[in-house]
N, C-alpha and C positions, 0 to 999 in steps of 0.2 A: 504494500500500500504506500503509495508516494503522497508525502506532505508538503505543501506548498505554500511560501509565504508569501500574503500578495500585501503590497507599501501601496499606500494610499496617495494619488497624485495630488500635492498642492493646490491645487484648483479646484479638485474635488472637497477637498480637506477645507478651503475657503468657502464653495457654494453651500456648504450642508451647516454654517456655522448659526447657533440659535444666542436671543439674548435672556440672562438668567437675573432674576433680581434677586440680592440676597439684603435680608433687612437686617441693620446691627444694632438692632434696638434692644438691650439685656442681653446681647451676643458679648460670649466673654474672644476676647479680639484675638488669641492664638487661633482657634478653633474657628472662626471666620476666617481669617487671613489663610488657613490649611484648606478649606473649602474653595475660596475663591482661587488660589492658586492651582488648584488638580482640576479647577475647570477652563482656566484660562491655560494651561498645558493640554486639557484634553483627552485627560487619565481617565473619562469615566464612558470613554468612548472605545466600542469596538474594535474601529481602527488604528488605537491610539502608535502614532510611531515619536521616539524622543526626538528625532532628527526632521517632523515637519510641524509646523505650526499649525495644528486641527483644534486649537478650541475656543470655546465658545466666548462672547461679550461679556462681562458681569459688569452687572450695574448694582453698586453697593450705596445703600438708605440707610438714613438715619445714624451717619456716621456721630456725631456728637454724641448718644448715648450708647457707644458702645462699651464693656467692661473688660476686667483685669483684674483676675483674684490675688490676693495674700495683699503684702506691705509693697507693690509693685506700685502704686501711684504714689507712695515716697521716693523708694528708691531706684525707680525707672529713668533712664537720662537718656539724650540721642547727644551723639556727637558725631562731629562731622570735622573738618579741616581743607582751608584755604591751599594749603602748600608750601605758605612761606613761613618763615620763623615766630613762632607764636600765634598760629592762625589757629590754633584750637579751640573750637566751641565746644559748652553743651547746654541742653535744653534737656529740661525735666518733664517727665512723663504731664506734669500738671500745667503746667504751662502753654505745652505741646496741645494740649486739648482748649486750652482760652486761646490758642493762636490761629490754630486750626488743626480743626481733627483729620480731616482728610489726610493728610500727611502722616499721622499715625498709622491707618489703616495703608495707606499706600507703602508707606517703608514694611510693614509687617509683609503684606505681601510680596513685594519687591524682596526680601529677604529668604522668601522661601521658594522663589523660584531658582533655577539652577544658572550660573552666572554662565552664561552665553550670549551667542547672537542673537539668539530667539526670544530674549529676556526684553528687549526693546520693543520688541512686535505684540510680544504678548501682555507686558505693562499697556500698549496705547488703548485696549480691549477693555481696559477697567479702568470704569466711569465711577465715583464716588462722589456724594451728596449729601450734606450735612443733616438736610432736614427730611423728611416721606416724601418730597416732590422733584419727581426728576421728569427731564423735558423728551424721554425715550418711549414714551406709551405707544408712540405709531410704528414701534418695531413689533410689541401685543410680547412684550417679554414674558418668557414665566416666573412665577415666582418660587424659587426653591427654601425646603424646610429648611 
């Protein structure tokens, strides 16, 4: 019995792509951030291959209430760096949320996808929205649990 691997063409992988609403409203933000990333890679797809970009749009709501259990909104920090001598930032988990949340939820993700080429293509795929209103209804997204 001969087994055959068939790789899904790019194009293919692009016309079949759906858009998913995830709400982060009481979502604690690991467990978000791990959801929205295995669908923007396209992990929960039949055809999934690592090496082509098959997944779907997520449009993430209600970023501002999203959560983080233990002492992690104390000692939670983003740090980042300019490049030159003493360009080091950091911003506190709490802060990060009065400045904007979006950026929370987007580094989370942004961290769990795998650092490649495809990392770019599949960041532009995820829309994030502070509050329940996002301007995507005429895509008829679904909404995942």
């Amino acid at each position: 019995m001969s087994q055959k691997t068939t790789l899904i063409n790019p194009k293919t992988a692009q016309a079949r792509r759906r858009w998913v609403v995830l709400d982060a409203k009481n979502a604690v933000l690991g467990r978000l951030a791990s959801k929205a990333a295995g669908l923007l890679r396209g992990k929960h797809r039949a055809y999934f291959d690592p090496s082509v970009d098959c997944g779907d749009f997520v449009v993430v709501t209600n970023a501002k209430q999203v959560l983080i259990t233990g002492e992690k909104a104390e000692s939670k920090f983003y740090f980042r760096h300019s490049g030159y001598a003493g360009g080091a930032k950091t911003v506190s988990y709490r802060l990060q949320m009065e400045r904007d949340p979006r950026k929370v939820i987007e580094l989370a993700v942004k961290r769990m996808l795998p650092d490649n080429a495809l990392r770019r293509h599949q960041m532009r795929r995820l829309k994030i929205y502070p509050g329940a209103v996002h301007p995507h209804a005429a895509q008829m997204a679904e909404v995942a649990p």
